[in-house]
C-alpha positions in Angstrom: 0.0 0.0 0.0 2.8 2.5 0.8 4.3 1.9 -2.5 1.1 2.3 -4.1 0.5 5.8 -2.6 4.1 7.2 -3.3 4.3 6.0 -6.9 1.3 8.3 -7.8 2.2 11.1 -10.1 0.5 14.0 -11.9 -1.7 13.0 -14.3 0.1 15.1 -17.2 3.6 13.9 -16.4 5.2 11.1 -17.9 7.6 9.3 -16.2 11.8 9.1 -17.8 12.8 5.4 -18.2 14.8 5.1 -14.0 17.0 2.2 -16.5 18.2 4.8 -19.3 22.0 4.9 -19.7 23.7 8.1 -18.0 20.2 9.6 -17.2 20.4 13.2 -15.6 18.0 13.8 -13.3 18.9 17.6 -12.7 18.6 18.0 -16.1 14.8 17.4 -16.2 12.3 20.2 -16.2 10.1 18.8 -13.6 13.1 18.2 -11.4 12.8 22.1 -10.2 9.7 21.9 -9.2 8.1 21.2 -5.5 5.0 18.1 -5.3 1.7 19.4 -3.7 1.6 18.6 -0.4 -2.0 19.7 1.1 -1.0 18.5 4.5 0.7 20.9 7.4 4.4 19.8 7.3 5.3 21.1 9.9 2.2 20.5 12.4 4.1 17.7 14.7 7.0 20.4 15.6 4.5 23.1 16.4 2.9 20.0 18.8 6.3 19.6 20.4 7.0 23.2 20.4 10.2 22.7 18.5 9.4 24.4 15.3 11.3 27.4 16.5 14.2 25.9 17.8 14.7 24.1 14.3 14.2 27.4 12.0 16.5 29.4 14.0 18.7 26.5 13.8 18.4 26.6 10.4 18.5 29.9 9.6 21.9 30.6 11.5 23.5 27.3 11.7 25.0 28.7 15.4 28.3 26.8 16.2 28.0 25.1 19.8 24.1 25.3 19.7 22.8 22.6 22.2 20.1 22.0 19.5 21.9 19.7 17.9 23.3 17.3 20.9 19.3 17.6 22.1 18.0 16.4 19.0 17.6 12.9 19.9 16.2 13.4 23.5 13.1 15.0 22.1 12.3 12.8 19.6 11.7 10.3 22.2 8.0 9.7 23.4 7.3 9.3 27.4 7.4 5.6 28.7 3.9 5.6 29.1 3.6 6.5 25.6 6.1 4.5 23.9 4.0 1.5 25.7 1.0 2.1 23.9 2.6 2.7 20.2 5.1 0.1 20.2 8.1 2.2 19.5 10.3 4.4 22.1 10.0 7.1 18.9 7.4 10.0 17.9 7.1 8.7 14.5 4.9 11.7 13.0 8.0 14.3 14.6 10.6 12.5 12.6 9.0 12.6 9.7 7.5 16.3 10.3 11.3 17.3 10.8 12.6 15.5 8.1 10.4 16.7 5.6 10.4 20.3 6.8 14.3 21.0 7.4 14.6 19.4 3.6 12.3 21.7 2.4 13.5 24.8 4.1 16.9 23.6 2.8 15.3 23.2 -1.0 14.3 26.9 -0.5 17.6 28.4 0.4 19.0 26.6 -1.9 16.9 27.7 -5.0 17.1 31.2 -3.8 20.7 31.2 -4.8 20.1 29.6 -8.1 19.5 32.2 -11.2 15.9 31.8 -12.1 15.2 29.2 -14.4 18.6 27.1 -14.0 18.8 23.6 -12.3 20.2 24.2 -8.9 22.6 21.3 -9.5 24.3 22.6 -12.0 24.5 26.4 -11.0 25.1 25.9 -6.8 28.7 24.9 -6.0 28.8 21.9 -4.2 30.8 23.1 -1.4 27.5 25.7 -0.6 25.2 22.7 -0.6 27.2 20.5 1.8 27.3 22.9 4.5 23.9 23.4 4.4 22.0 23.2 8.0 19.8 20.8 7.1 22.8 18.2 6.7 23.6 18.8 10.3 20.2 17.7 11.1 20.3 14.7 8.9 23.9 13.6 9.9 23.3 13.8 13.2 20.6 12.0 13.1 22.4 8.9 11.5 25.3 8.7 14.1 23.1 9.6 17.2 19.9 7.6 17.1 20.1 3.6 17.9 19.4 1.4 15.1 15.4 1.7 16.0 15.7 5.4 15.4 17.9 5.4 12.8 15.4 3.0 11.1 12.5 5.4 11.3 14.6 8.0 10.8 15.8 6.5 6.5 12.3 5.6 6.3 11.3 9.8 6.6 13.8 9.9 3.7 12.7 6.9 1.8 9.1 8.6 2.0 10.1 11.3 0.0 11.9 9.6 -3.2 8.2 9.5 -5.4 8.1 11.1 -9.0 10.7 13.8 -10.5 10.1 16.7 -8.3 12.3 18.8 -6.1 11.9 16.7 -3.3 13.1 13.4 -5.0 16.1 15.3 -6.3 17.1 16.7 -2.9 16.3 13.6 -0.4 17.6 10.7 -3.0 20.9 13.2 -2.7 20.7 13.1 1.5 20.3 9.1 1.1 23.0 9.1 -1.0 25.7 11.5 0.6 24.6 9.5 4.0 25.6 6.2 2.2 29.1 7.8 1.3 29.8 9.4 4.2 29.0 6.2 6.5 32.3 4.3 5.4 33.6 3.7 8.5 30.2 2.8 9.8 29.2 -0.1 7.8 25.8 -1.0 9.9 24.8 2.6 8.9 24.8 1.7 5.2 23.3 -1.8 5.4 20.4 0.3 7.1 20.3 2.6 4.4 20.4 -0.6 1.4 17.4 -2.5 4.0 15.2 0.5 3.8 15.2 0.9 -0.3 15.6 -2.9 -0.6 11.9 -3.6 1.6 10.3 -1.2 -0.8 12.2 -2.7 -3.9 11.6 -6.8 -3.4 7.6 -6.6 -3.3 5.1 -6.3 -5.9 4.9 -3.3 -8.4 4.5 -0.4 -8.3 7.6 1.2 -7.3 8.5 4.9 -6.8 10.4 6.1 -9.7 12.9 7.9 -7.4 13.0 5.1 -5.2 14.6 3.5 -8.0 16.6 6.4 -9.4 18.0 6.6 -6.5 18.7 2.1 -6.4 20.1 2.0 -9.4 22.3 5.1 -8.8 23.5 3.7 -5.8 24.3 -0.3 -7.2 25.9 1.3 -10.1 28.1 3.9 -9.6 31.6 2.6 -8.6 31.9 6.1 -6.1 29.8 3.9 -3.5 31.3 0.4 -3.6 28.0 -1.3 -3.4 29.2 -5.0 -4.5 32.1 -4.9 -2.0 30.4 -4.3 1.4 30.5 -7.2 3.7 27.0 -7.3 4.3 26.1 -8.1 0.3 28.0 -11.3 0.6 26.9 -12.3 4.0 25.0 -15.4 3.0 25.1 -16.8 -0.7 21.3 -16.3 -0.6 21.4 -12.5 0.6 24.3 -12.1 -2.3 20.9 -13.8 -4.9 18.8 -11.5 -3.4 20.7 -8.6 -4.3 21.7 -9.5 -7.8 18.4 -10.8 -8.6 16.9 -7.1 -7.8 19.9 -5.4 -9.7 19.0 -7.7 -12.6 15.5 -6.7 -12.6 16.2 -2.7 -12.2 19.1 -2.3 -15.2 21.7 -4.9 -14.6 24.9 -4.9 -12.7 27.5 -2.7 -14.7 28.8 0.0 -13.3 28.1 3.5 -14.9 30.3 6.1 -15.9 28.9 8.7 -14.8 26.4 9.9 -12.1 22.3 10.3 -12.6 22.7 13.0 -10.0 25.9 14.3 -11.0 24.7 18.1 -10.1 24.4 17.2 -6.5 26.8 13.9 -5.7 30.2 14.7 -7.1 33.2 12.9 -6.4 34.7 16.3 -4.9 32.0 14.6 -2.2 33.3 11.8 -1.0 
C-alpha cells in the first residue's frame, strides 16, 4: 500500500525510463519543481514546540548550539507512551522534521540559483554541503540507535516519489549519508534495508526510489558490491543481484544520474 500511494504522479507527467544509460536527473524540467503537499508539514514540531528551535537553527547554523546534541532526546516519546505505540519514537515528529528542514533547505537553496537554471548545476557543491539541514540529517544517523535510525531512513525513503524537487534533494541526503558512512558499515546496510523492503515486493515502485537504487548499485563512487554485508550469506548475495537484474543490470556506470548534486569532490 505504501508503495502504491508514493508511486502516484501527476496525471500530465510522464515518467523518464529510471533504467536509461547516463540519465540526468537535474537535467529534467520537472526536477525544479516542488509536489503538492496539502498536509501541514510542519504540524508535529508546532505539537512539540520545536518548530522554533529548528528554524532558527536553520537559519543561522550557530556553532556550539545545544540543539543539535538535544536532537535525539526529544524525539523520544514518554514511557507511558512509547508502551502504547510500540516504538520508544514520535514517528509523526521525525518525519515532520525531516520533511520540513529538507524543504526549508530546498528553498535556500533555490534562492541562490539564477531563475530558471537547475540548482545542480549552477550551486557549487561546497555551498550545498554545508547546508543546515545536513547537520540535522547527519546527526541523526550517528546519534539515534538502530530503531531510530530505522524510522529515521524511512522519513527519507518517503520522500523519493516522481521527478520533483523533493526526489532530487532527499535521494541526494540518502546518498551522501551512504558515502559518508564508510567507517560505519551498519549505517549503510540500514540505508540498502530501507530501499531494498520497498524494492523486493510487488509493483509499483517509486520512480525515485529506483533512481535513487540504481544510482546507488551502479556507480563505482559507492562500492556497493564490496560491502561485507552483500556477501553475507550466498542467498542474501541472490537476493541482491536478482533485484539489480530486474532494475538495469549490474555494470557500473560512468557517470552519475545525479551528478549536479553527488560529485566525487564529495566523497
Amino acid at each position: 500500500m505504501r508503495n502504491i500511494i508514493l508511486s502516484a504522479f501527476p496525471l500530465n507527467m510522464r515518467l523518464p525510463d529510471p533504467s536509461t544509460p547516463n540519465l540526468k536527473i537535474d537535467l529534467l524540467p520537472e526536477i525544479r519543481e516542488p509536489p503538492h503537499i496539502l498536509s501541514e508539514v510542519d504540524a508535529a514540531l508546532k505539537l512539540k514546540l520545536m518548530k522554533t528551535d529548528v528554524d532558527e537553527y536553520l537559519k543561522t547554523r550557530q556553532q556550539g548550539s545545544s540543539f543539535l546534541a538535544e536532537l535525539k532526546q526529544r524525539l523520544l516519546l514518554s514511557p507511558g507512551e512509547a508502551a502504547s505505540s510500540g516504538t520508544r519514537y514520535n514517528v509523526p515528529l521525525i518525519n515532520s522534521l525531516v520533511l520540513y528542514a529538507g524543504m526549508q533547505a530546498i528553498q535556500q537553496l533555490q534562492a541562490r540559483t539564477p531563475h530558471g537554471q537547475s540548482a545542480g548545476n549552477t550551486v557549487p557543491l561546497a555551498v550545498f554541503l554545508v547546508d543546515a539541514a545536513l547537520d540535522i540529517y547527519q546527526t541523526l544517523i550517528l546519534d539515534l540507535d538502530t530503531e531510530g535510525r530505522y524510522l529515521f531512513l524511512n522519513a527519507v525513503a518517503n520522500q523519493l516519489r516522481y521527478p520533483n524537487n523533493h526526489t532530487h534533494y532527499f535521494s541526494f541526503v540518502l546518498l551522501y549519508l551512504f558515502a559518508e558512512s564508510n567507517q560505519q558499515e551498519i549505517i549503510q546496510e540500514q540505508i540498502t534495508r530501507v530501499l531494498l523492503e520497498r524494492l523486493i515486493v510487488n509493483r509499483p515502485h517509486p520512480w525515485g526510489l529506483l533512481i535513487t537504487f540504481i544510482e546507488l548499485i551502479k556507480n563505482p563512487r559507492y562500492n556497493f558490491w564490496n560491502r561485507s554485508f552483500i556477501r553475507c550469506a550466498p542467498e542474501i548475495e541472490k537476493l541482491f543481484e536478482s533485484v539489480a537484474r530486474s532494475f538495469g543490470g549490474l555494470k557500473p556506470m560512468d557517470e552519475s544520474m545525479v551528478s549536479g548534486w553527488v560529485s566525487e569532490s564529495a566523497h
